[in-house]
C-alpha positions in Angstrom: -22.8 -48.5 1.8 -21.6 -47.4 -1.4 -22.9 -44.2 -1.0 -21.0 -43.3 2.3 -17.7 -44.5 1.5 -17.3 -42.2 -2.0 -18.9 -39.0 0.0 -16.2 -36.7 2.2 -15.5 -37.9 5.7 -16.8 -34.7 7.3 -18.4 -31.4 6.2 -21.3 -30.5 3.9 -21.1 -29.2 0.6 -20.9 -24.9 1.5 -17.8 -26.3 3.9 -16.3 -28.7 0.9 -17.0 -26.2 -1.8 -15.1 -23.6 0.1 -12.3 -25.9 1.2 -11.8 -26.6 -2.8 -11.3 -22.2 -3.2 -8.9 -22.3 -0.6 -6.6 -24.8 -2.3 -7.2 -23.8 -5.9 -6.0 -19.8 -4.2 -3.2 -20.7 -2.2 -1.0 -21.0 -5.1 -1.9 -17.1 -5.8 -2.5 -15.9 -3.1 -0.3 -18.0 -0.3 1.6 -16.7 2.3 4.1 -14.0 1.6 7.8 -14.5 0.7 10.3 -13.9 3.2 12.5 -10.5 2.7 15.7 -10.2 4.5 16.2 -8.5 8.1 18.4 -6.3 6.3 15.6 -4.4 4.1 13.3 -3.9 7.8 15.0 -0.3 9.4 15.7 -0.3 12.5 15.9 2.7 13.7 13.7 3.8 17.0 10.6 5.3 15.6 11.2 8.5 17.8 14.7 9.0 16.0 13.2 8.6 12.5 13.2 11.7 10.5 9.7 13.6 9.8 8.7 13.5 6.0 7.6 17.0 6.2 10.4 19.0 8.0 13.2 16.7 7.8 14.0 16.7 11.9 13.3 13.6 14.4 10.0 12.6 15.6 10.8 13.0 19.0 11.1 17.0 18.3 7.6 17.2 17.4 4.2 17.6 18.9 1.3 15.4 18.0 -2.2 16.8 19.0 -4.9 14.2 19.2 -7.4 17.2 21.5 -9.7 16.9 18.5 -11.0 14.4 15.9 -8.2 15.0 13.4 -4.9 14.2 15.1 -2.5 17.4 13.8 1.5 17.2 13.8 3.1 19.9 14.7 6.8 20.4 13.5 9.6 22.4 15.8 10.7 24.5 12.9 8.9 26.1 9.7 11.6 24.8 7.7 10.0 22.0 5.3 11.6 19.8 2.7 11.1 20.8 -1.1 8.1 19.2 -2.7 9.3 17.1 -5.6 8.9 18.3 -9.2 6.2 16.6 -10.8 5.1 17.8 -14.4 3.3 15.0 -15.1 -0.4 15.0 -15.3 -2.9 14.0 -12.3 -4.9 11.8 -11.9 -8.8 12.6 -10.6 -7.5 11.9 -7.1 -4.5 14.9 -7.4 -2.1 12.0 -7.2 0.7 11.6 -10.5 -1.1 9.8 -12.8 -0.3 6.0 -14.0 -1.2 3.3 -16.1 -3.5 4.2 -19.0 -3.7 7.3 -18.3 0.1 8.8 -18.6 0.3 6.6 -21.9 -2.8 8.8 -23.7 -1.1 11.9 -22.1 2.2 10.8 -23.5 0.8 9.8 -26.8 -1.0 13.3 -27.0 2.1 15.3 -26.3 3.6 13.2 -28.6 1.1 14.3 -31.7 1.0 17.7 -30.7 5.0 18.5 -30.6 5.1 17.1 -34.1 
């Protein structure tokens, strides 16, 4: 009698031990905060403007005939590709973290 009034009411110990992660996560990873309806934009997805030529969606073509799906802008025009002088990382992406601070701290010793 002892015994089943100190176990759980229900469940076995995989189903209790996983209950006891949830609630020892939720403070970390719980549910999102909410962000203002100002910061969502609004604008029709066919009126937003294409991140490689600048003009509307709805001007453009978008081929799914084969197993890469290809965009294809109205005009040849494109927007200009922001300076980076920065080093990359092994990924061709600008480089972050660790990395930038030895780069920094190398260009650092060898301008002196």
């Amino acid at each position: 009698m002892a015994r089943e009034e100190a176990s759980p009411p229900e469940g076995n110990s995989f189903t209790r031990f996983f209950d006891r992660v949830d609630r020892a996560l939720l403070p970390v990873f719980g549910p999102s905060p909410p962000t203002a309806e100002s910061e969502a934009d609004t604008t029709p997805l066919d009126q937003r403007s294409c991140p490689i030529c600048g003009h509307p969606m709805f001007e453009h073509v978008v081929d799914h005939s084969t197993a890469n799906t290809v965009l294809i802008c109205p005009t040849d025009e494109r927007l200009p590709e922001p300076d980076e002088t920065a080093p990359y990382n092994e990924l061709g992406m600008p480089a972050s973290g660790r990395r930038l601070e030895k780069y920094e701290e190398r260009n650092g010793e060898q301008e002196r």
